[in-house]
C-alpha positions in Angstrom: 17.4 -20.6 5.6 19.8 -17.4 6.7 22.0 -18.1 8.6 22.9 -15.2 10.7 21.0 -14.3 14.0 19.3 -18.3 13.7 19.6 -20.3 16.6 17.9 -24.1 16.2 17.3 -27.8 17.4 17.0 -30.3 15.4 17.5 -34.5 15.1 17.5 -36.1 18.7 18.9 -32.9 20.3 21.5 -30.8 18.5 21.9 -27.5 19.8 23.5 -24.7 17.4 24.0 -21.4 19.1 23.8 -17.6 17.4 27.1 -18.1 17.0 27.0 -21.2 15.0 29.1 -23.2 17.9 27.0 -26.8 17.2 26.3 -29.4 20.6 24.4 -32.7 21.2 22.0 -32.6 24.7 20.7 -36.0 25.1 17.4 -35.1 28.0 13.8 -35.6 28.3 14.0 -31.8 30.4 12.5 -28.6 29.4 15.1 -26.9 27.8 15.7 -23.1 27.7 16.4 -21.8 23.9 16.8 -18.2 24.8 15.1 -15.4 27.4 15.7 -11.8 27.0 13.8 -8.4 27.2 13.7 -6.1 24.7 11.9 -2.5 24.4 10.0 -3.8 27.4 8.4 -7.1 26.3 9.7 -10.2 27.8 10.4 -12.8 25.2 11.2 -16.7 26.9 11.3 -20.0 24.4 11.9 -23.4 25.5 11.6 -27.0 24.0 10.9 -29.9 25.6 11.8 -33.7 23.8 10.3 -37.4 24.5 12.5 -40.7 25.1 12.7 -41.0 21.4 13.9 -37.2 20.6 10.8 -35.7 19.5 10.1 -32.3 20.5 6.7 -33.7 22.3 6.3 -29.7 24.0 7.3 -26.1 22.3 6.5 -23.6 24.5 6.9 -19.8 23.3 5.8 -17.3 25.5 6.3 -13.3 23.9 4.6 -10.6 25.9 2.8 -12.6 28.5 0.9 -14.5 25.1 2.0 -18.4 25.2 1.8 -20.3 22.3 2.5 -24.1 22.8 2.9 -26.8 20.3 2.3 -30.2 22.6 1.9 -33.8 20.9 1.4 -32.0 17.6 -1.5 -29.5 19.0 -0.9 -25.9 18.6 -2.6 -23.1 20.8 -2.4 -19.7 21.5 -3.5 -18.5 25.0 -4.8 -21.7 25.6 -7.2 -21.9 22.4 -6.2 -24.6 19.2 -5.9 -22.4 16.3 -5.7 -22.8 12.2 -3.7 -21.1 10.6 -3.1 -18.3 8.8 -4.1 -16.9 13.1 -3.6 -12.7 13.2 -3.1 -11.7 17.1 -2.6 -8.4 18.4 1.2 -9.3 18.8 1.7 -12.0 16.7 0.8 -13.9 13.5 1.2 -17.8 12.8 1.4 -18.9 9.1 2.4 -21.3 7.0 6.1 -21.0 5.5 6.2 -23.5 3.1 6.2 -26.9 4.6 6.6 -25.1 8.0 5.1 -22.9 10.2 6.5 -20.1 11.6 5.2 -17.2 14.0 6.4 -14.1 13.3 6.2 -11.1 16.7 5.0 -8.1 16.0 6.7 -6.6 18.8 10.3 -7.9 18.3 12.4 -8.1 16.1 12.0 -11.9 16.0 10.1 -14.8 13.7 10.1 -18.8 15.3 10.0 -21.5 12.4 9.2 -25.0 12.7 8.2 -28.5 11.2 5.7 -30.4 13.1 4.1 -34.0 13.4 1.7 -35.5 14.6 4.0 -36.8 17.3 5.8 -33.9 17.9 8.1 -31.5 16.2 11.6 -32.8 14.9 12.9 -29.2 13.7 13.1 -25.8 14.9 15.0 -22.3 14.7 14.9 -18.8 16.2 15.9 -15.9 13.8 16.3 -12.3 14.8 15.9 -9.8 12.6 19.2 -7.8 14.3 21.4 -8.6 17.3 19.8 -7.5 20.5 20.6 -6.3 23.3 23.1 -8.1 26.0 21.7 -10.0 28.7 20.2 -13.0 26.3 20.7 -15.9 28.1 19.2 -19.8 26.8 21.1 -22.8 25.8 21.2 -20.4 22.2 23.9 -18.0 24.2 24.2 -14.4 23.4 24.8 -13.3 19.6 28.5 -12.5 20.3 28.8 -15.0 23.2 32.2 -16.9 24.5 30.0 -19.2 26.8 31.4 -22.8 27.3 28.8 -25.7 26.5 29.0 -27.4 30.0 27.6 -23.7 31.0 24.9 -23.6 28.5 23.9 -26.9 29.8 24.2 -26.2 33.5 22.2 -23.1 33.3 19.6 -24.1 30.6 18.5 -28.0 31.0 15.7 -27.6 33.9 15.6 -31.0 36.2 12.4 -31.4 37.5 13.2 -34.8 39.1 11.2 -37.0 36.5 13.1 -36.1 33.1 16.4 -37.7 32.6 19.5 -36.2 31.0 22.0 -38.5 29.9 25.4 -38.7 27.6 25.0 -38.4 24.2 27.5 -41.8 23.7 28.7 -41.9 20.0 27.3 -44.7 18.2 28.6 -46.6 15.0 25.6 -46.0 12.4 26.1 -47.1 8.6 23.9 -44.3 7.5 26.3 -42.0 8.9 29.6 -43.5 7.0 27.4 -43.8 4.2 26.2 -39.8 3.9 29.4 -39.1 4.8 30.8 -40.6 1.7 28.6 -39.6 -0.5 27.9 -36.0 0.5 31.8 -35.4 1.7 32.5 -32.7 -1.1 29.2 -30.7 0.4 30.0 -30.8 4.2 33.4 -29.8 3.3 34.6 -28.1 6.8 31.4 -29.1 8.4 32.8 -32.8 7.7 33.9 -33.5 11.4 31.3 -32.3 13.6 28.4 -34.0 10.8 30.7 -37.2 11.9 30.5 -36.6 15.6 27.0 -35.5 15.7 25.7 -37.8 13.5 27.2 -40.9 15.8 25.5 -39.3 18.6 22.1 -38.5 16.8 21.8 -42.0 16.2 21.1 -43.8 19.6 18.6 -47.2 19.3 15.7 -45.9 20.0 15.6 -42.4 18.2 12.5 -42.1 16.0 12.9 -42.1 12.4 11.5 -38.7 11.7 14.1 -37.7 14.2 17.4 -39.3 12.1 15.4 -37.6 8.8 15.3 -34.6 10.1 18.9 -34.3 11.1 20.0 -35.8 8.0 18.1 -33.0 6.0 19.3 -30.1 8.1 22.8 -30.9 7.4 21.8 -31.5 3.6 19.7 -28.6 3.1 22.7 -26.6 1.9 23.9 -28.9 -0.7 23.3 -27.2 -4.3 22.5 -30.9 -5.0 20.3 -32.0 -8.0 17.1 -33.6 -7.5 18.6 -36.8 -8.4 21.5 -36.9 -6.4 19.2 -35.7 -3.3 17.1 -38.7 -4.1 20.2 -41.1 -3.9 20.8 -39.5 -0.5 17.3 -39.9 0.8 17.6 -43.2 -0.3 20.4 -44.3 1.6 19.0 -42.6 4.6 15.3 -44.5 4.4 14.1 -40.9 4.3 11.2 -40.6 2.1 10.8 -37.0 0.0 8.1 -34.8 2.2 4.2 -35.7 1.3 2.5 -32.8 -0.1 -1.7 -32.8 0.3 -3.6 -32.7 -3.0 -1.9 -32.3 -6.2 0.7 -29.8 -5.1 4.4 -30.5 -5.8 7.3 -30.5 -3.4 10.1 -28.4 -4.3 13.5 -28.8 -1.8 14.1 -25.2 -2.3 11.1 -23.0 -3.7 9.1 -20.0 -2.9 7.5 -20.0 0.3 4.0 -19.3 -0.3 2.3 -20.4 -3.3 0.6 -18.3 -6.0 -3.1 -18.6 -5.0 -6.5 -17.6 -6.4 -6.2 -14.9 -3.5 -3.1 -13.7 -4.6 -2.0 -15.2 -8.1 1.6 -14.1 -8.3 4.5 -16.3 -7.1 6.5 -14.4 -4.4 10.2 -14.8 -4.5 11.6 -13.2 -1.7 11.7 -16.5 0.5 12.6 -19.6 -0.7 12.6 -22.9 1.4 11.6 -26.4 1.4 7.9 -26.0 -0.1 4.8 -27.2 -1.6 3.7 -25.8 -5.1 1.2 -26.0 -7.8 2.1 -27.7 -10.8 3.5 -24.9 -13.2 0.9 -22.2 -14.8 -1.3 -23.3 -12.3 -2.5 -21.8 -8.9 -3.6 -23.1 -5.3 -7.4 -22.9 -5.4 -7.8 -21.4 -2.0 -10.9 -20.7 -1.9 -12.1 -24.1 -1.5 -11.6 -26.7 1.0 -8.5 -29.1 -0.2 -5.5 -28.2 -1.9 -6.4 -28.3 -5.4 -4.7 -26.4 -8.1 -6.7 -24.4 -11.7 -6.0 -22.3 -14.2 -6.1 -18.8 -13.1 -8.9 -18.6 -15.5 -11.1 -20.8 -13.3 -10.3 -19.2 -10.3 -13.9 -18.7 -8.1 -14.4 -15.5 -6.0 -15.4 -15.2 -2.4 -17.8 -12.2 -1.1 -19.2 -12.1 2.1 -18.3 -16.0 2.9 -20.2 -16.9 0.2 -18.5 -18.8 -3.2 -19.1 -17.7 -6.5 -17.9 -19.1 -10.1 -16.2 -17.6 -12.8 -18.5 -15.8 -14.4 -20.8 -15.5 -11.7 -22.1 -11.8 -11.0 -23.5 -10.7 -7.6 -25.8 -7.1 -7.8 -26.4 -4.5 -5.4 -28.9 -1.6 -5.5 -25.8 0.4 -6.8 -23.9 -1.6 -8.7 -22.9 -5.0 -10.7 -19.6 -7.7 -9.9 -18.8 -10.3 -12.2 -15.6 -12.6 -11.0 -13.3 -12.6 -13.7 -9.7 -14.7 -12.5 -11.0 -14.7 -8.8 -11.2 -11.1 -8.5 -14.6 -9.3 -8.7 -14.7 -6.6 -11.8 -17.8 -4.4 -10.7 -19.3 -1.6 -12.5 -19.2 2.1 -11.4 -21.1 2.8 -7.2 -24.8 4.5 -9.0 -25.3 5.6 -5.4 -24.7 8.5 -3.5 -22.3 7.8 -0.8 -23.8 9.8 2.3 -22.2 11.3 5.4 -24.2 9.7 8.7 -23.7 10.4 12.6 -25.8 8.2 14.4 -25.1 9.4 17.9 -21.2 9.8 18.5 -20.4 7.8 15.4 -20.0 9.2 12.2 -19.2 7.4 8.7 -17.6 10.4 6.2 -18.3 11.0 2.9 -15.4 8.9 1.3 -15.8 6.2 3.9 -14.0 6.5 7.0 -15.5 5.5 10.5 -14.8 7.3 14.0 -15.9 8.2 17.1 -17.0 12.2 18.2 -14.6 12.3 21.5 -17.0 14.7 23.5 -20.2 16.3 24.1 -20.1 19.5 22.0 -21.4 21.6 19.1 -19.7 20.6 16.1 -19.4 21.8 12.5 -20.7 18.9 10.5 -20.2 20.4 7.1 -19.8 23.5 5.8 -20.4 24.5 1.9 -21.0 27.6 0.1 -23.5 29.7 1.5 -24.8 26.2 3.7 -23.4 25.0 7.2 -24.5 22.3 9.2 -24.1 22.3 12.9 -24.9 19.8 15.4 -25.2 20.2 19.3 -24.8 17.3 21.3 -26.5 16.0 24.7 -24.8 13.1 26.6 -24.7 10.7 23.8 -27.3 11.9 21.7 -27.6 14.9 19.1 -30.1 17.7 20.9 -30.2 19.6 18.1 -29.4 19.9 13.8 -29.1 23.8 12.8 -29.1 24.1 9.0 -28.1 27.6 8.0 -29.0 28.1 4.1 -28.1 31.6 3.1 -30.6 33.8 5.2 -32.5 31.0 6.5 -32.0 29.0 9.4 -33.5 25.5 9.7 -33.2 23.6 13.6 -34.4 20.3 13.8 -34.6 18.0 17.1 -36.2 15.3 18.2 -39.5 15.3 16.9 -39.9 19.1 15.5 -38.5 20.8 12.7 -38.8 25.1 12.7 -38.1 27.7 10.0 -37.0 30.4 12.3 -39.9 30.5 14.9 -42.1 29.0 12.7 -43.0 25.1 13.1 -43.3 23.1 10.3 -45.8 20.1 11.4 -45.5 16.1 10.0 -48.9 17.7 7.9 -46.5 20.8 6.3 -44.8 21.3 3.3 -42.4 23.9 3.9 -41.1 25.2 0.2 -38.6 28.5 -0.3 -36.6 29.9 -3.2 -33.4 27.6 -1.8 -35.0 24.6 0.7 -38.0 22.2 0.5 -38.1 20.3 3.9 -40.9 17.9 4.7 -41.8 15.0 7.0 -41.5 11.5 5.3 -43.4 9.3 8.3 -43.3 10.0 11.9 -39.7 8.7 12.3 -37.8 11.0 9.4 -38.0 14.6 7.6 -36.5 15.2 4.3 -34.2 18.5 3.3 -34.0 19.0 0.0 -31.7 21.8 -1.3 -32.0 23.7 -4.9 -28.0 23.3 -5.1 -28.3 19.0 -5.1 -27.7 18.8 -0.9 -30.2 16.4 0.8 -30.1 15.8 4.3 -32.7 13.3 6.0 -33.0 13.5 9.6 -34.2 10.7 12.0 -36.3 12.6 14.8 -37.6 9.6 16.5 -36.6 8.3 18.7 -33.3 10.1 18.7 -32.1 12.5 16.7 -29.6 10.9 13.7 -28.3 12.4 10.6 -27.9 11.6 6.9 -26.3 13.9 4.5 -26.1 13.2 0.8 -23.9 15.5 -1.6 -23.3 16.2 -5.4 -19.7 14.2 -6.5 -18.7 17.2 -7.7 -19.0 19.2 -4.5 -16.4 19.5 -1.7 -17.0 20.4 1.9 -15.4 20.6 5.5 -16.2 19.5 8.7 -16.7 16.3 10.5 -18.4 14.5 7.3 -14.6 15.3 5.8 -14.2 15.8 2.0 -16.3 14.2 -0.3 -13.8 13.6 -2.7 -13.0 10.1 -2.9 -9.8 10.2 -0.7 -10.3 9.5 2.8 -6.5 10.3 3.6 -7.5 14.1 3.8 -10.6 13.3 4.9 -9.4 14.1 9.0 -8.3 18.3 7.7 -8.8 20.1 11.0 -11.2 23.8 10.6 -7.0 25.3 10.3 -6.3 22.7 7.3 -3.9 20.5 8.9 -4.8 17.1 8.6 -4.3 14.5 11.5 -3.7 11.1 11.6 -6.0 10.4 14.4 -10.2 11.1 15.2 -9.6 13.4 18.7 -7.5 16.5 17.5 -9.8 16.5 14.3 -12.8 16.4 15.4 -11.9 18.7 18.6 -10.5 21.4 15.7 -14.7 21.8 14.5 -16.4 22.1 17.8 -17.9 25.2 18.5 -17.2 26.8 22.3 -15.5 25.1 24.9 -15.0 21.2 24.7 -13.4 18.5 26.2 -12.9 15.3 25.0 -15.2 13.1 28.0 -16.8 10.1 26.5 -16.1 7.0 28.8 -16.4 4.0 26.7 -16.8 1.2 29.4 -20.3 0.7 30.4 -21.5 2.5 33.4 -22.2 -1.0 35.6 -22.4 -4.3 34.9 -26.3 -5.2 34.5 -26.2 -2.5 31.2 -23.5 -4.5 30.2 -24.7 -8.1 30.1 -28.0 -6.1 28.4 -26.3 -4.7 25.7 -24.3 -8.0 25.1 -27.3 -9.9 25.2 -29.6 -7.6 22.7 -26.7 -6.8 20.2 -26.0 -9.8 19.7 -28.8 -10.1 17.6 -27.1 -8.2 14.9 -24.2 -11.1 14.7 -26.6 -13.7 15.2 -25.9 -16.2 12.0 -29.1 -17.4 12.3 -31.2 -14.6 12.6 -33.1 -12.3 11.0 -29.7 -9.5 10.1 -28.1 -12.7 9.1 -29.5 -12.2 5.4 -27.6 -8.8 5.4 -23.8 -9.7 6.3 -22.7 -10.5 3.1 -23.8 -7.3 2.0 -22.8 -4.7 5.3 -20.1 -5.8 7.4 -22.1 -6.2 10.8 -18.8 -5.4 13.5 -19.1 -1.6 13.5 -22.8 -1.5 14.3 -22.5 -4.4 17.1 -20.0 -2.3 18.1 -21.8 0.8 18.2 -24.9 -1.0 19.4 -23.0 -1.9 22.7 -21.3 1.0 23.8 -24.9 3.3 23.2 -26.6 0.9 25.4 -23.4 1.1 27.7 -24.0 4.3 28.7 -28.0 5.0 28.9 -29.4 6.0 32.4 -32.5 4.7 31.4 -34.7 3.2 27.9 -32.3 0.6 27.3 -34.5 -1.2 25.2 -34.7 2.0 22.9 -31.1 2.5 23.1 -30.9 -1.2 21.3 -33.5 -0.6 18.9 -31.8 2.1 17.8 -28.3 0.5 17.3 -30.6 -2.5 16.0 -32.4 0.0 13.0 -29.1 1.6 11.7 -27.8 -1.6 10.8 -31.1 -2.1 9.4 -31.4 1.3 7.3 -27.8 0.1 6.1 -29.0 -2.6 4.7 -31.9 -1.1 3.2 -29.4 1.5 1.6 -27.5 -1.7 -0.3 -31.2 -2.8 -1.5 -31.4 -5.8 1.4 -35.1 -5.6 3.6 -34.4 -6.8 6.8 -38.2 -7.8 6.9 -40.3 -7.6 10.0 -37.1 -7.2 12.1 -38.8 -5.0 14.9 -41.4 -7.7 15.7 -38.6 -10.1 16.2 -36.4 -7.9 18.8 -39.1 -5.8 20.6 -38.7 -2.9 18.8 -42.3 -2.1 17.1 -42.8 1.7 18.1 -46.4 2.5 19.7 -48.5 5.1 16.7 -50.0 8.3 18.3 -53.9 8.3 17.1 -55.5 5.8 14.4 -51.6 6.1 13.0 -50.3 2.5 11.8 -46.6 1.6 11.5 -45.0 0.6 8.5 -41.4 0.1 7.1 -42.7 1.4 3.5 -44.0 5.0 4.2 -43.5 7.4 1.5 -44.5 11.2 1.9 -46.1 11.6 -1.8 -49.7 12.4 -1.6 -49.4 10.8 2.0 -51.5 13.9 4.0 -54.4 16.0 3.3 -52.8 19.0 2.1 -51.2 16.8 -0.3 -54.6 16.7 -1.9 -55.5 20.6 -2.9 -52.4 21.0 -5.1 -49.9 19.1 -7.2 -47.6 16.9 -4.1 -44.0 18.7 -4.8 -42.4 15.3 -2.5 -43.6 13.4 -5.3 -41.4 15.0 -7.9 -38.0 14.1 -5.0 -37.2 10.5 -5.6 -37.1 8.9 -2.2 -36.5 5.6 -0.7 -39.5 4.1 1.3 -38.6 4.6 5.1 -39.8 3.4 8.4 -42.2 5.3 10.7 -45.7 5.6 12.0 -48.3 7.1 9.3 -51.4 6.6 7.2 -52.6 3.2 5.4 -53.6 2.8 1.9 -57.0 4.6 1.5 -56.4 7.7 4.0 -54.4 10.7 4.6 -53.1 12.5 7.4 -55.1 15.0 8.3 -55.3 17.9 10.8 -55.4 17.4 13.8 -52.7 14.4 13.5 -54.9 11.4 12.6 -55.6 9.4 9.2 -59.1 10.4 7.4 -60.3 8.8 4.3 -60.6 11.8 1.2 -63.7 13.1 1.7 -63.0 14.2 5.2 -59.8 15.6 4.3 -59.4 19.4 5.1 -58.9 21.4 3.0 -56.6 23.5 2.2 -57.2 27.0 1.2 -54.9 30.2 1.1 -56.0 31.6 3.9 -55.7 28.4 5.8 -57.3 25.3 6.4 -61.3 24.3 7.1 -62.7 20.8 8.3 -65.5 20.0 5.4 -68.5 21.6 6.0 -70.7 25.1 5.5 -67.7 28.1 5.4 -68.7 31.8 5.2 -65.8 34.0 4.0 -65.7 37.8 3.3 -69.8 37.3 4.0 -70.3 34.7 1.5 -71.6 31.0 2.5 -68.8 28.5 0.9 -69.2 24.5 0.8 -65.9 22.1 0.7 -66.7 18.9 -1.1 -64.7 16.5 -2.7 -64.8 15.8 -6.3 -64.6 12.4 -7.3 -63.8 12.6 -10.8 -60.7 15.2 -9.6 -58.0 14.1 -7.4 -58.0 18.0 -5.4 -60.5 18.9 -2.9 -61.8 21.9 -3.9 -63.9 24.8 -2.0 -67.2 25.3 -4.4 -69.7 28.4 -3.9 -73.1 26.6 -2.7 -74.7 28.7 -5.2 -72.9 26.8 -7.9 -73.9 23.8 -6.1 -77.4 24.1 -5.9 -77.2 24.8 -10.0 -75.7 21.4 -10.1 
């Protein structure tokens, strides 16, 4: 342990200041270790030992966040914890046979050995001197203070603790260490002496007389033999390590694992290690050490042996030595903005910061624009060279002209057409797709070619999500706001409040959300595959803030977590049945979680189905069943009363004169297009 800037207790009550000056308090009081500010966070430590000089009450306390060790129990903020524990200003670990917390907002770490019973050891280290003003029984780092002071100020009576006089008493382990170990304590000979008669009052627990033994021994550059004499003569048996580890009086701190196979160096103290070439299976209950080799992997909570491989609709992992080797991502990464939340192309997450028009990519000859309403997207505008595409909730128009769920809409450059009642497809002659949820609010997904970079909110699409925030001037920021403020279009603000807008929406949102993180319900199949966090987050703060159609503010939250699962190859099932989320179908319309847009309508039926040539994933949405199309106007007709579909526009089946001539429609059976026949022709048949 170093030395410089430590402060610690140890044994039945020794005190050694920052500046090394060593004490013995004999009290059953709280005792003040140190209290100081620094940068503005209040830092306060105190210790509190039992009748038989255990610590039996550690109290830290570091930004207003109190952790307490009492009769072996550690919490933080009230709340038992296991270790390693990650707070938002401090983290608690294991440090070899210790544990120490470690501040995130000072420059300081606490380290200390715990029993059952209590705690027998414990030290403060600073990483630098701080400022003046530190006061504590550890003193200041440069500090003259007198130890009747320290005592006087520091020991807190509360009128049941007792302090008494640490009385020097004969002890033979004392004459006997110091006999033994007198070319090690060299200087530090005396006050061992004087300490050590004082450590050693009748009732002291033994863990207590151990541990100051081992503090002053701990130095020693003693063999393991010679240490064993030593614990020997002090009844102090060599620390217990769990399972097969091995314990090492001076080793590295943290173990090679399967985690993290390589043995760090950087800290060494008393420890507990794997036998040698082997590692700390970690990913197991028990401390059992293997062969790298044999090492299992860990995905999604869920163990996996060596050789194991776990598949995704994009790609292949096999664990090889506890890490996961996976074959190249066979899917296209796509940029999404559901609502104010957008996912780049390379990855990163963030929230839009206001209500505005934004660029959401821009290639060559192609931009994408989005226009914003409260929360919601009012409007997609897709400009491809001449042509300008706007899509909102439930239309899509080419210029003036619509394009209904029964259209194709085909030009040299853009195919668009609806997929169900829920989604329209964009497909570009230049690799871009786009599929747009219209229903029931308006969401984007943007897939692009690898090779093709853009700009814009969707960022890159290069792999690299460090450049992935570059502003519409090429700057790139560290944070979401500037960035995303840089590709609005007109006058914006940044204005989205992110508490909910009363209480009742939020004990809603909580409530329905929670569904997603629900271990036991029907997402639950999906979170070792999508982390779930982002989209309960997401789910809660659009619910948050609706006015009104709560319920469809959840179901919404509740499908994009589905459609991300979908995307990995993992069907959530019959997931809208289960949270109240089945959409009602306009017509004879049925909904369905498998609609595809190949041959699905009428029009489908007079010519070759170009959809059907555009791989595309099933998707959600009212439409036709097996056996029917959708026909005009909107409802679902078996084939033969299909209209059809002629260039000079469509006719329900029946009698048609054109240009003075008496048509027929009829379906062939033997032919899968209906097909207008002269009744002349007919009546030779």
């Amino acid at each position: 342990m170093e030395e410089q800037n430590v402060c610690k207790t140890f044994g039945s009550g020794v005190m050694q200041t920052f500046n090394t000056t060593m004490f013995h308090v004999k009290t059953t009081c709280p005792v003040t270790m140190t209290h100081f500010s620094h940068a503005g966070v209040d830092c306060f430590i105190s210790v509190q030992r039992d009748p038989n000089g255990l610590m039996k009450r550690v109290e830290i306390l570091v930004n207003k966040v109190a952790t307490i060790i009492q009769n072996g129990i550690l919490t933080v903020e009230g709340n038992s914890i296991s270790l390693p524990y990650d707070h938002t200003y401090q983290k608690v670990y294991a440090f070899g046979i210790y544990t120490r917390l470690t501040s995130k907002v000072l420059p300081l770490s606490v380290t200390w050995y715990s029993l059952s019973e209590g705690v027998t050891l414990l030290w403060v280290q600073l990483d630098r001197p701080l400022v003046d003003g530190m006061t504590g029984i550890c003193g200041g780092i440069n500090s003259s203070e007198t130890q009747a002071k320290l005592l006087d100020r520091n020991v807190i009576h509360d009128g049941i603790c007792v302090t008494g006089d640490s009385q020097p008493v004969d002890d033979k382990i004392c004459s006997d260490i110091k006999s033994n170990a007198r070319e090690c304590l060299g200087k530090r000979l005396f006050i061992f002496e004087q300490l050590c008669k004082k450590n050693m009052y009748i009732n002291v627990h033994k863990s207590v007389k151990c541990s100051f033994c081992e503090e002053f021994l701990h130095s020693c550059n003693y063999t393991y033999a010679q240490l064993s004499k030593l614990r020997n003569i002090t009844s102090c048996e060599e620390h217990h390590c769990p399972g097969d580890l091995q314990y090492k009086d001076k080793g590295a701190a943290f173990p090679p694992t399967c985690s993290n196979p390589w043995l760090q160096t950087e800290f060494h103290t008393a420890t507990c290690l794997p036998p040698n070439g082997l590692v700390l299976n970690n990913r197991v209950e028990g401390y059992h050490s293997v062969k790298v080799e044999d090492c299992p992997c860990v995905h999604r909570g869920r163990i996996y042996a060596p050789g194991e491989q776990r598949s995704t609709k994009c790609q292949t992992c096999e664990c090889i030595k506890g890490k996961w080797i996976c074959s190249a991502n066979t899917c296209v990464t796509p940029c999404i903005i559901e609502g104010w939340f957008v996912t780049t192309f390379d990855g990163k997450q963030y929230s839009l910061p206001g209500t505005c028009s934004y660029v959401a990519a821009r290639g060559l000859n192609w931009t994408i624009t989005i226009r914003f309403s409260a929360m919601t997207i009012e409007e997609i505008y897709l400009d491809v060279y001449q042509e300008r595409y706007i899509l909102s909730l439930k239309s899509v128009q080419l210029r003036e002209n619509i394009i209904t769920t029964t259209d194709l809409s085909q030009t040299e450059y853009v195919t668009v057409y609806w997929q169900s009642s829920m989604f329209v497809k964009v497909q570009t002659s230049f690799g871009m797709k786009m599929q747009v949820q219209v229903s029931p609010e308006v969401q984007m997904y943007l897939y692009l070619p690898q090779n093709v970079t853009t700009t814009g909110l969707c960022g890159s699409n290069n792999n690299n999500t460090e450049d992935d925030f570059t502003t519409s001037s090429g700057i790139v920021e560290n944070s979401a706001q500037p960035f995303a403020l840089s590709w609005t279009l007109g006058d914006c603000t940044a204005n989205h409040p992110y508490v909910c807008i009363n209480t009742d929406n939020e004990i809603f949102a909580e409530d329905k959300c929670s569904q997603l993180t629900n271990t036991s319900g029907v997402f639950a199949q999906c979170h070792e595959y999508v982390p779930v966090n982002s989209y309960f987050d997401a789910c809660i703060q659009r619910t948050c803030q609706a006015t009104s159609g709560l319920q469809e503010r959840v179901c919404v939250g509740l499908g994009n977590y589905a459609k991300a699962c979908a995307s990995q190859g993992i069907i959530i099932g019959d997931w809208r049945a289960e949270t109240a989320c089945t959409p009602s179908c306009e017509s004879n319309l049925k909904f369905d979680y498998t609609m595809r847009a190949c041959n699905h309508t009428c029009r489908s039926l007079s010519a070759p189905d170009p959809t059907c040539d555009m791989p595309d994933d099933p998707v959600e949405g009212c439409g036709c069943p097996p056996g029917t199309h959708l026909n005009t106007p909107l409802r679902c007709s078996p084939r033969a009363l299909c209209h059809c579909n002629y260039p000079g526009g469509t006719t329900p089946p029946g009698p048609l004169v054109i240009d003075g001539r008496q048509w027929y429609a009829v379906v062939i059976l033997c032919c899968s297009n209906t097909l207008l026949v002269p009744v002349k022709e007919l009546s030779r048949k």
